[in-house]
C-alpha positions as CSV (number, residue, x, y, z in Angstrom):
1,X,0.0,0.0,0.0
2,X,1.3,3.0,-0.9
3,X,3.0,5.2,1.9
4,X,3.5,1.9,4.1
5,X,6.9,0.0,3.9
6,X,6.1,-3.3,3.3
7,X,7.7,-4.6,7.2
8,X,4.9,-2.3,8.5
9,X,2.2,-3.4,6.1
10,X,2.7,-7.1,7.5
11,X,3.0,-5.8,10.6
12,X,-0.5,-4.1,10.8
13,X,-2.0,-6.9,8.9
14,X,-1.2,-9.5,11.3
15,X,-2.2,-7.1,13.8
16,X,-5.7,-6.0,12.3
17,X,-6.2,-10.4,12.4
18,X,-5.3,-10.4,15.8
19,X,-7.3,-7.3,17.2
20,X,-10.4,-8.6,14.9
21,X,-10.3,-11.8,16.4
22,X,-10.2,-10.8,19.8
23,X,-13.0,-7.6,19.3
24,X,-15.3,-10.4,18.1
25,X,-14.2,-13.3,20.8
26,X,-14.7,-11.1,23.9
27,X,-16.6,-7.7,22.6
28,X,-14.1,-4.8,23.0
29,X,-13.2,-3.6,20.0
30,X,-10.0,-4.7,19.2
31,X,-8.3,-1.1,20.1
32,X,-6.7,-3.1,23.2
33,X,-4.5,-5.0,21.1
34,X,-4.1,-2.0,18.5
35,X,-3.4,0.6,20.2
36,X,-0.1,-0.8,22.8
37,X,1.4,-2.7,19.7
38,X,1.1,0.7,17.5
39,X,2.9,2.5,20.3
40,X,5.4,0.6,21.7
41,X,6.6,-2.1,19.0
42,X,5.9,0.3,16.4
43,X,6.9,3.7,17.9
44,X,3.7,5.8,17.1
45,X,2.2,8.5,18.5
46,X,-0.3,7.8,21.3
47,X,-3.1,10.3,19.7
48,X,-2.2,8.9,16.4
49,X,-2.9,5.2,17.7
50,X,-6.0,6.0,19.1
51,X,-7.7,7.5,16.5
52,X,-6.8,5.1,14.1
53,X,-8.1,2.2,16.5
54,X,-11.3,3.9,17.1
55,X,-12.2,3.9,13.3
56,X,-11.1,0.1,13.1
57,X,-13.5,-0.4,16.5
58,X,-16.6,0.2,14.0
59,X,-15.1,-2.5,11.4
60,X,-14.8,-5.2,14.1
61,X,-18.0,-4.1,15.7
62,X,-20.2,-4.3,12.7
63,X,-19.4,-7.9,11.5
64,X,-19.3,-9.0,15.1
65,X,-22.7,-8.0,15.6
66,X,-24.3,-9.8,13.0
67,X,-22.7,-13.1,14.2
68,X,-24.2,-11.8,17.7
69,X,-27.6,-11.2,16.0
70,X,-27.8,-14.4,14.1
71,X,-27.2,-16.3,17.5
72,X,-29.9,-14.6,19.4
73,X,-27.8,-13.3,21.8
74,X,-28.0,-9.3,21.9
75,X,-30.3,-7.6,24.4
76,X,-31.7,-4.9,22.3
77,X,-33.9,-3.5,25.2
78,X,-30.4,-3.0,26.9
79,X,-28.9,-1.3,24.0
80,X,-31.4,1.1,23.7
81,X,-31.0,2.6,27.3
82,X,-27.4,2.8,27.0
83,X,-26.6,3.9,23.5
84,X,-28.0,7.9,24.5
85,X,-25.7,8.0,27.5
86,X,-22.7,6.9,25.8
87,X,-23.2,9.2,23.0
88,X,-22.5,11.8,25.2
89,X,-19.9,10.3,27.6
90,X,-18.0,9.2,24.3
91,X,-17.9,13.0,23.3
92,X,-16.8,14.1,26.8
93,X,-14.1,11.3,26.7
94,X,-12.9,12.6,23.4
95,X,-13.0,15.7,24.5
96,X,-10.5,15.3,27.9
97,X,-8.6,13.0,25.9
98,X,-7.3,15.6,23.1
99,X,-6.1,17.7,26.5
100,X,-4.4,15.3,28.9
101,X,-1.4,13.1,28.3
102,X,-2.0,9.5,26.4
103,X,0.9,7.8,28.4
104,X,-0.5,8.9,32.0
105,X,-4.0,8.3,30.9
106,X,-3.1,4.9,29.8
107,X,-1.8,3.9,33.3
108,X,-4.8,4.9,35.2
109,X,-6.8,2.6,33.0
110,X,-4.3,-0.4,33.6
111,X,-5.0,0.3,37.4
112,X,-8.6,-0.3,36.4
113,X,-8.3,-3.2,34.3
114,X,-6.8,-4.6,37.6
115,X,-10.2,-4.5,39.1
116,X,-11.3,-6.2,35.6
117,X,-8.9,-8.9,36.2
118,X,-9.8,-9.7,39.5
119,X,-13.7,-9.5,38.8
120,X,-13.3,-12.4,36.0
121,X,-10.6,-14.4,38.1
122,X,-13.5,-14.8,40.9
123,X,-16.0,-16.1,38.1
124,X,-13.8,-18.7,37.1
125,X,-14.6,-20.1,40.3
126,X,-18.6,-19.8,40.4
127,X,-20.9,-22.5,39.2
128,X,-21.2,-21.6,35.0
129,X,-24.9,-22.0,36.0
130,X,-25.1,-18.8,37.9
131,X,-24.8,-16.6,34.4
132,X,-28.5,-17.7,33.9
133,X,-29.8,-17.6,37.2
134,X,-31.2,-14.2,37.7
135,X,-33.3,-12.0,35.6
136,X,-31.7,-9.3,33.4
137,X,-31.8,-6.1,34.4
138,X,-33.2,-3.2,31.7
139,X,-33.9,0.0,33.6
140,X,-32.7,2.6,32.5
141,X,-30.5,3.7,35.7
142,X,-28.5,0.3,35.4
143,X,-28.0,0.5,31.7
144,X,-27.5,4.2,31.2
145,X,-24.8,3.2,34.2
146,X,-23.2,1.2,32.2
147,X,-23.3,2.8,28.9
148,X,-22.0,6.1,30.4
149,X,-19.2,4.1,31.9
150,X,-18.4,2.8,28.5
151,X,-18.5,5.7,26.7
152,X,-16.3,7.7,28.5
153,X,-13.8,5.4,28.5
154,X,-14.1,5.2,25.0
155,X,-13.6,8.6,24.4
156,X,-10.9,8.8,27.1
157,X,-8.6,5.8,25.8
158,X,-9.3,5.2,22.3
159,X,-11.0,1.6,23.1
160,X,-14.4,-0.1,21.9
161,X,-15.4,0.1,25.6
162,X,-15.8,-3.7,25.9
163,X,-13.5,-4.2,28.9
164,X,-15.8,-1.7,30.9
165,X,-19.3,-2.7,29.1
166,X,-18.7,-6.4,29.7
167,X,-17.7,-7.2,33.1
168,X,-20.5,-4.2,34.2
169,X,-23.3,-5.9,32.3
170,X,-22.5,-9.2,33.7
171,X,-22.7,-7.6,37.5
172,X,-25.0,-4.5,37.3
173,X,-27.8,-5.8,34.5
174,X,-27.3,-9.2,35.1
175,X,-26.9,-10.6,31.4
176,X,-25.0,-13.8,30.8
177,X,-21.3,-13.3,29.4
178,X,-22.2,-14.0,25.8
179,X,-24.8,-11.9,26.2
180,X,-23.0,-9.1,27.6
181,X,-20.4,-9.5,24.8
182,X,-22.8,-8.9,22.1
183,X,-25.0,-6.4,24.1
184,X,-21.6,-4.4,24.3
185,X,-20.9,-4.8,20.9
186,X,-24.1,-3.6,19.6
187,X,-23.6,-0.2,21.4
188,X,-20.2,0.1,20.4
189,X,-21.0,-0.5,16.5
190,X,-22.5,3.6,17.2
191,X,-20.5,5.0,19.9
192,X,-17.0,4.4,18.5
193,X,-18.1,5.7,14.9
194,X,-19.2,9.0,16.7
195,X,-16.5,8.5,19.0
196,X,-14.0,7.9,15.8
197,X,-15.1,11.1,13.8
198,X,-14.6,13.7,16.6
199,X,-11.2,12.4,17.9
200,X,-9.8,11.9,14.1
201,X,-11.1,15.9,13.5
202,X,-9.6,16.7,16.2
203,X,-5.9,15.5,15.4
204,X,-4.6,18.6,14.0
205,X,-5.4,20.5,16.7
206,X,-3.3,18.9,19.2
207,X,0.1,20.6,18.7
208,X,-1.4,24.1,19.5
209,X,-3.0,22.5,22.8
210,X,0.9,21.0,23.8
211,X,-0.7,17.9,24.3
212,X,2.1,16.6,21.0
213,X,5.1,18.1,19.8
214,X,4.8,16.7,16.2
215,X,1.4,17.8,13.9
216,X,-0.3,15.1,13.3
217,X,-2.8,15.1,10.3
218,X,-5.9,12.7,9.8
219,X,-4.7,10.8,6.4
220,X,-2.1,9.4,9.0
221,X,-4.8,8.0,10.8
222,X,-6.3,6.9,8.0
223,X,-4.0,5.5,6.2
224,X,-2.9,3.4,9.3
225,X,-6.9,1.8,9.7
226,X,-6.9,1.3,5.8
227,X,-4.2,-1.3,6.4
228,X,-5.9,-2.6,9.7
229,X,-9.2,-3.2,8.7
230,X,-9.0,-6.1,6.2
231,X,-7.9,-8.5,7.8
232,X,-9.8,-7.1,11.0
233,X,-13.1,-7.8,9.8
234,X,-12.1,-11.2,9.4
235,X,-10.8,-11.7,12.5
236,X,-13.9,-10.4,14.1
237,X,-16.3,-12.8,12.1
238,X,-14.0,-15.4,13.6
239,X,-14.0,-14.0,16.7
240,X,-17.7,-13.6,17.0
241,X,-18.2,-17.0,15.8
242,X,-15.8,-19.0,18.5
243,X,-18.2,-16.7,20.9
244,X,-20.9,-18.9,20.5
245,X,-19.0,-21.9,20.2
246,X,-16.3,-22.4,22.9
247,X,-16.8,-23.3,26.5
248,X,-17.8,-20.5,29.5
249,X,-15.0,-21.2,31.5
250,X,-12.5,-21.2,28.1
251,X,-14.2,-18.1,26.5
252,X,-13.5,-15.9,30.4
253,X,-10.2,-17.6,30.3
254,X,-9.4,-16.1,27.0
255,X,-10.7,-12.8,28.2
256,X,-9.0,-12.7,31.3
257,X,-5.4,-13.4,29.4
258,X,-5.9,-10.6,27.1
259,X,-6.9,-8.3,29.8
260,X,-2.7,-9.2,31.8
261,X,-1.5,-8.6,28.5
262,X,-3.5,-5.5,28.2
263,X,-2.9,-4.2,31.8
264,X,1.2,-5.3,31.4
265,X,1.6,-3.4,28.5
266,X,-0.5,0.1,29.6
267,X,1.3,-0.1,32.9
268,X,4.5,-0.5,31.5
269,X,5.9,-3.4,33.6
270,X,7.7,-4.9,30.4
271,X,11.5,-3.8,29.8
């Protein structure tokens, strides 16, 4: 592709397989796997990262979602009462984002996904049965909650929102994990485009804020997401798929790996 050595081009299309597959599997986008290989193994910008992870989080979204849809397993009344709030939250994020450093914001999140970690570890040990056991919860206080939650973090990080939407849909509305997977990704398939077009206008402004020292221009965005989202949108039909098909306890597993390797790599603890 022209503008991308071919070493790069590789690079990023390995990595849109990778971040597809695991958007789809576990319902956050794929920005988690994006955005720390962009900027450390590849030596991006933080800003730059983000805003061309947030346009791939619609390509891994969209796909996913229709393997959700086909499988029955989206809770659309849910979706509904979350989508206004993190409309607006996603904005806000977007906002505080473009002002605040990506590197220190990064690290608080890793705290976070600390508490994500430890949530999911617990599970492992409950009966698989107990994901059923209660009725969902679709007020609008619980899912605005969550969606708000979500959005913001969105916004703030450059990410699909998954990590936040999931574990908080599993323990505030009560869904099951599958179901709070493609509940998740149904909201994010409109937050991160919305999310995506005000952080990517945005770019250019960012030098006279001091928030970078090097202008950064949207086609650099762009050009980096061109490359990612082929083979993303693969992944996530794979990823989506293996949702509905792998074991409880395997499919937490899987989610509670990625979140380490997440939370490692935001908090730095690698030489």
């Amino acid at each position: 592709m022209a503008g991308v050595p071919l070493n790069e081009l590789i690079i990023l299309l390995i990595l849109g397989l990778a971040a597809g597959t695991a958007g789809g599997l576990v319902g956050i986008g794929g920005s988690l796997v994006i955005i720390p290989v962009v900027t450390l193994a590849m030596g991006k910008d933080q800003h730059l990262a983000q805003a061309a992870a947030m346009i791939v989080n619609v390509f891994v979204a969209a796909p996913a979602l229709f393997r959700h849809h086909q499988a029955k397993a989206v809770q659309w009344g849910v979706v509904l009462r979350m989508l206004p709030f993190g409309l607006v939250l996603i904005l806000v994020g977007v906002f505080l984002s473009d002002r605040f450093d990506g590197e220190l914001l990064m690290k608080l999140f890793g705290v976070f996904l600390l508490y994500i970690i430890a949530i999911n570890m617990l599970k492992l040990f409950e009966d698989g049965r107990k994901d059923n056991s209660r009725s969902p919860r679709i007020a609008w206080l619980s899912a605005g909650f969550v969606g708000s939650l979500m959005g913001f973090a969105a916004g703030l990080l450059g990410i699909g929102g998954g990590p936040i939407a999931v574990p908080l849909l599993q323990r505030i509305c009560r869904l099951p994990l599958r179901e709070s997977i493609a509940t998740a990704t149904a909201v994010m398939c409109i937050t991160s485009a919305v999310g995506a077009w005000r952080k990517n206008v945005g770019l250019s402004e960012l030098v006279e804020r001091g928030v970078t020292a090097d202008p950064i221009q949207f086609k650099e965005s762009l050009l980096l997401a061109t490359c990612l989202v082929p083979t993303a949108m693969i992944g996530a039909l794979i990823g989506a798929r293996l949702t509905h098909k792998l074991p409880i306890k395997l499919l937490r597993i899987a989610f509670i790996l990625l979140m380490v390797w997440a939370c490692v790599n935001m908090l730095g603890l690698l030489p």
